[in-house]
Each structure stands twice: as structure tokens, then as C-alpha cells.
N, C-alpha and C positions, 0 to 999 in steps of 0.2 A: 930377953922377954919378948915371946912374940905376941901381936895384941891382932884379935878377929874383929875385923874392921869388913860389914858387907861389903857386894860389889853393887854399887850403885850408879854403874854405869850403865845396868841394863833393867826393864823395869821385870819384876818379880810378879809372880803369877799372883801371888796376894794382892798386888797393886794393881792390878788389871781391874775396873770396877766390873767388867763383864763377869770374869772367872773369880772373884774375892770371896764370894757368898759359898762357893761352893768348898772352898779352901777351909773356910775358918768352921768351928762348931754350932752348933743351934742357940748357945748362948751366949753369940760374940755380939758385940754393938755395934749398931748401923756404921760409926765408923771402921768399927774393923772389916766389915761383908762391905764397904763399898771401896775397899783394899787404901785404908786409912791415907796417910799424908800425899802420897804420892796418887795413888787411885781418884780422890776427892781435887787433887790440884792439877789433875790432866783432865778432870770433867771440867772444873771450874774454865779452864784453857778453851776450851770448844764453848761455852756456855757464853765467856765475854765475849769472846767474837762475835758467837750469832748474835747477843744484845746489843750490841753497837751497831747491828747492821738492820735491825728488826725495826721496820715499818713503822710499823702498831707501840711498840714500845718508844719511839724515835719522837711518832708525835706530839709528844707532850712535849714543848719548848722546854722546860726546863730539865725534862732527863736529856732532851738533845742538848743542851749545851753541856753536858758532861760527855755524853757518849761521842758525843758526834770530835771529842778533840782525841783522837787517837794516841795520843800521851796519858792520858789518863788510863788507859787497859791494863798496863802494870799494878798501878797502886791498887785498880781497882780490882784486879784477879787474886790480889793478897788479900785483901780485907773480905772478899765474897769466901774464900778458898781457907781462911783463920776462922771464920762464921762459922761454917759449913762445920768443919774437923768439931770446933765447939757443942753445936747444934747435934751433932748426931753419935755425940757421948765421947768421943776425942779428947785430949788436952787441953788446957786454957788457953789460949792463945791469941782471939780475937782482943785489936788494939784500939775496933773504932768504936762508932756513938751506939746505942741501944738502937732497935728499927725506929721508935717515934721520932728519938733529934734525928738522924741521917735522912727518914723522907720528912719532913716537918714542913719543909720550903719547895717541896717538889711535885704538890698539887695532883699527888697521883688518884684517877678515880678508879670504880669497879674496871671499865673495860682495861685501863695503863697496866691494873694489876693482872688483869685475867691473861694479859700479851706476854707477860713476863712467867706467868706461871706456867702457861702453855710451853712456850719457849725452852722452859727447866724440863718440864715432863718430856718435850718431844728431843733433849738433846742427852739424857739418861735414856729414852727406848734408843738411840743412834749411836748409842756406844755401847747399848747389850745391856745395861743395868737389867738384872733380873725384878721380873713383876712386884713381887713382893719387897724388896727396897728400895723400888720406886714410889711403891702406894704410900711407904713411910714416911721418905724423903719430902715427898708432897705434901703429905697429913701437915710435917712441919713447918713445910713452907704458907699452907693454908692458916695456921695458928696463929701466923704473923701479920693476917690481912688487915686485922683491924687497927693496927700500928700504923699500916702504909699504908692503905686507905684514907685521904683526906679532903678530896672535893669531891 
């Protein structure tokens, strides 16, 4: 019995978040056009990075003492990168807190979030993400401001 097992040692044009939209039909979900698991966890990959290194977002003592320990970028690219898959019509999968308990303690104000949000816009235009699944992707990340919003 032979069993078709893809080849997932090279990334698929669907997974490309640049090329995904163009792959899939007009009414595939944001996860599938933004080339679901794999497409969504090679952004999330570029995204933690620049957040641990971003200025503006850094400021805030308390997100630096997470960002700024470099052991953390693991845990923390699965739980942004299970969000995301969730958030944009994906599978279940996210394991952490809701957005209110996970910033609850972390005093983020308008400018912490607008560094963060920018950050997301400007590292979806630097991977190609096409206009229109970015304006999405955003729209969603905007919904959540008043969760993480706290000082």
C-alpha cells in the first residue's frame, strides 16, 4: 500500500504568503490566501524577530522583559503563529490566554500598540503579502485593540 505523503521539504507555492492569494479561489479564507500553516508561520518568523528588536515596542519595561530574553522567541512564534491560523479562519489550535489575560499585566498604551501594529503591516508589505490580505489581516489585528490596550 502506498500512502501520498507531500513533500514538505520545500515550501509550496500555496505557502508562499506573497503567491497564496493568487493560488487559491476568491472564496478561500484569509488563511488559505495567506498560504495557511506554513505561509502564516514564515511570517509569524520575520514578525518575532523584528518585535524583539523594535525600539518603540521594546519600550515598554514590561514587554522588554519578555522580548528582550531571546529564549522566549520560540514559545512565542507558536502562540502568535496558532493565533494567527485561528484568527484568519484556520483550524483551532491556539493553546494560550484570550488577548485581555495575556496583555492584562503588560501596561500596553495607544502608542505600544500602534509600534506593534505597524511592525505587522510593515513585515506583511516585506514579504509581498498582497494589499488586500493585508488590509484584512490588519482590520483583525485592529479589533483586538481594545483587549490590549490598557494604560
Amino acid at each position: 500500500m502506498t500512502v501520498n505523503v507531500p513533500d514538505t521539504r520545500r515550501l509550496a507555492p500555496e505557502a508562499d504568503p506573497s503567491m497564496a492569494a493568487e493560488v487559491h479561489s476568491a472564496d478561500a479564507s484569509l488563511y488559505e490566501r495567506l498560504g495557511g500553516c506554513y505561509g502564516i508561520a514564515g511570517a509569524v518568523d520575520v514578525l518575532v524577530d523584528r518585535l524583539f528588536k523594535n525600539v518603540r515596542v521594546n519600550a515598554n519595561a514590561a514587554v522588554h522583559e519578555h522580548h528582550g530574553n531571546s529564549a522566549n522567541a520560540a514559545g512565542y512564534k507558536f502562540l502568535v503563529t496558532a493565533w494567527s491560523i485561528e484568527a484568519t479562519g484556520g483550524p483551532k489550535c491556539y493553546i494560550g490566554h484570550d488577548m485581555t489575560v495575556a496583555h492584562e499585566n503588560l501596561s500596553i498604551d495607544k502608542d505600544g500598540f500602534d509600534a506593534v501594529y505597524m511592525e505587522i503591516e510593515s513585515t506583511l508589505f516585506y514579504l509581498g503579502v498582497p494589499e488586500e490580505e493585508t488590509t484584512e489581516f490588519m482590520g483583525i489585528i485592529e479589533r483586538y485593540r481594545s483587549q490590549v490596550v490598557t494604560a
